[in-house]
C-alpha positions in Angstrom: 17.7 292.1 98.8 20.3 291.1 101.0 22.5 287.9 101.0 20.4 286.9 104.3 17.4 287.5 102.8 18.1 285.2 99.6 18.5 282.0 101.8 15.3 283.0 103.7 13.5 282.8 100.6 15.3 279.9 99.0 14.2 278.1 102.7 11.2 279.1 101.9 10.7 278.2 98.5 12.3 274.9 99.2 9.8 274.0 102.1 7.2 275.0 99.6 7.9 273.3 96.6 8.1 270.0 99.7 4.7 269.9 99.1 4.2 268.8 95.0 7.3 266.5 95.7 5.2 264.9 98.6 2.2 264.4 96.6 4.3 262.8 93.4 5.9 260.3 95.6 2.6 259.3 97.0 1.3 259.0 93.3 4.1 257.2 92.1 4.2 254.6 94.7 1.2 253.3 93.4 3.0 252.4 90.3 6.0 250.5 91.8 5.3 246.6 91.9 3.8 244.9 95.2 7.0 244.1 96.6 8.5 247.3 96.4 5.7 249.5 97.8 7.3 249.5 101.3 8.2 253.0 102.9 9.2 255.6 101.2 12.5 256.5 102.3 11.2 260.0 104.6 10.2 257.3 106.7 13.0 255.2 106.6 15.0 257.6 106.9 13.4 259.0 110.4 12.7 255.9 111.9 16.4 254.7 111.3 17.6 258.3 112.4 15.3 257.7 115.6 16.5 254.5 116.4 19.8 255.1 116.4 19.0 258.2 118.8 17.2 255.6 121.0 14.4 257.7 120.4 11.9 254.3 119.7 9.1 255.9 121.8 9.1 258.9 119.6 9.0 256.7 116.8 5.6 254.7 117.5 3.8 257.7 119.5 4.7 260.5 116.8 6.2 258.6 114.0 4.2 260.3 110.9 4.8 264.1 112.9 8.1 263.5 112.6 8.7 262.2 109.1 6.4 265.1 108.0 8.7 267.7 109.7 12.1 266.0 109.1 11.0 265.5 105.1 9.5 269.6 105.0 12.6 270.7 107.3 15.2 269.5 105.0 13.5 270.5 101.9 13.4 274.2 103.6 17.3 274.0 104.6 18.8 272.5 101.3 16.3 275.0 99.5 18.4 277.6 101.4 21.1 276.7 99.2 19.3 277.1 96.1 20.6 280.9 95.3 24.0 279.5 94.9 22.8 277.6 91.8 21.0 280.1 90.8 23.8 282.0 90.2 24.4 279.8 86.8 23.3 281.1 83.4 20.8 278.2 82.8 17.1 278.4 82.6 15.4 277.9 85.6 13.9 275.1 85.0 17.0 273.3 83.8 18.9 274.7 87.0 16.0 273.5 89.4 15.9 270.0 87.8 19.9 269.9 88.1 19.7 271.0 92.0 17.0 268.7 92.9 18.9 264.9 91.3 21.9 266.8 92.8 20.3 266.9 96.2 18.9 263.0 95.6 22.8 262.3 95.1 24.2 264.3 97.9 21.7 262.6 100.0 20.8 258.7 98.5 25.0 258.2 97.8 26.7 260.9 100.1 25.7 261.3 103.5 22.9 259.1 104.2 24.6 255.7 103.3 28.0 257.4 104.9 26.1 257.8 108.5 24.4 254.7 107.8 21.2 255.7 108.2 20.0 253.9 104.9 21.4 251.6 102.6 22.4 253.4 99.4 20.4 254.0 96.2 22.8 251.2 93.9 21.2 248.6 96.7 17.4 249.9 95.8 15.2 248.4 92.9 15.8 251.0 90.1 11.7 252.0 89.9 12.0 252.9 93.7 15.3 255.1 92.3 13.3 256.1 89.6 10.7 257.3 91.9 12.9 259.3 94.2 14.8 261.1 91.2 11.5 262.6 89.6 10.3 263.3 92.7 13.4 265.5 93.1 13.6 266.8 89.7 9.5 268.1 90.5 11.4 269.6 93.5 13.8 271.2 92.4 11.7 272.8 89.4 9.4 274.1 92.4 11.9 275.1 94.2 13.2 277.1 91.3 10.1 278.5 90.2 8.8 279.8 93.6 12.4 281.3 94.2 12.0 283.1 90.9 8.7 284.5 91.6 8.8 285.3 95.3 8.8 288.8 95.9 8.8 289.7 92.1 10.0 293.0 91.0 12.0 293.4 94.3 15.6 294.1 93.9 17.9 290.8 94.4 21.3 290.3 95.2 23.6 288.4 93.7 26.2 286.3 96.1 28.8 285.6 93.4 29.4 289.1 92.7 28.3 290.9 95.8 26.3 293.3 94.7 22.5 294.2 94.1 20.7 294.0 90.8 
């Protein structure tokens, strides 16, 4: 399978695998005190990313559209990534669970906070934190395990060492 190829299905499995880590937010929520059930930070994150496009009309009219695309598009594009990691001689699971608090960090103390489009994680309550990390740890095991089993017994590729196996 071809190097092209890999992505497609890591976008794939990544957009996928969106959908459990959707669901266990959602769940989880319910568990966080009163005052911290506010929105989850998908939302946040697109209605500060909206305003700051002075996009506020987009953000009452089609507000939940565009969380729910925003939140599936980037887990499709950082899934893309995934055959990078899975390159490593780990098991899957472990490697999944590593990508997915590695995407939380990347994202809750890299480049979100940096663009200022939310605060970062050390200024959350740790449940909400707590919250966000499993729900990216049951992403990244999705993500891992649909990679894995997409298009079983077809030949893959492997990027580190350029060559088919």
């Amino acid at each position: 399978m071809a190097w092209k190829n890999m992505f497609i299905k890591g976008a794939f499995a990544g957009l996928i695998a969106t959908v459990p880590m959707t669901i266990s937010m959602m769940a989880m929520r319910r568990w966080l005190p009163w005052w911290q059930k506010g929105p989850l930070p998908p939302h946040e994150v697109t209605r500060n990313t909206l305003r700051a496009m002075n996009l506020d009309a987009v953000e009452d009219k089609h507000h939940l559209a565009a969380t729910v695309a925003a939140h599936f598009s980037y887990g499709a594009g950082v899934g893309a990534l995934y055959p990078f990691v899975d390159q490593l001689p780990l098991p899957n699971m472990l490697k999944g669970s590593l990508y997915g608090i590695g995407v939380w960090m990347f994202s809750y103390l890299g480049w979100l906070p940096a663009t200022g489009i939310l605060e970062p994680a050390t200024e959350k309550p740790s449940q909400r934190n707590v919250l966000m990390i499993v729900a990216h740890v049951v992403w990244g095991v999705g993500l891992s395990f649909l990679f894995d089993n997409l298009y079983k017994g077809q030949p893959t590729y492997d990027i580190v060492n350029d060559h088919k196996s």
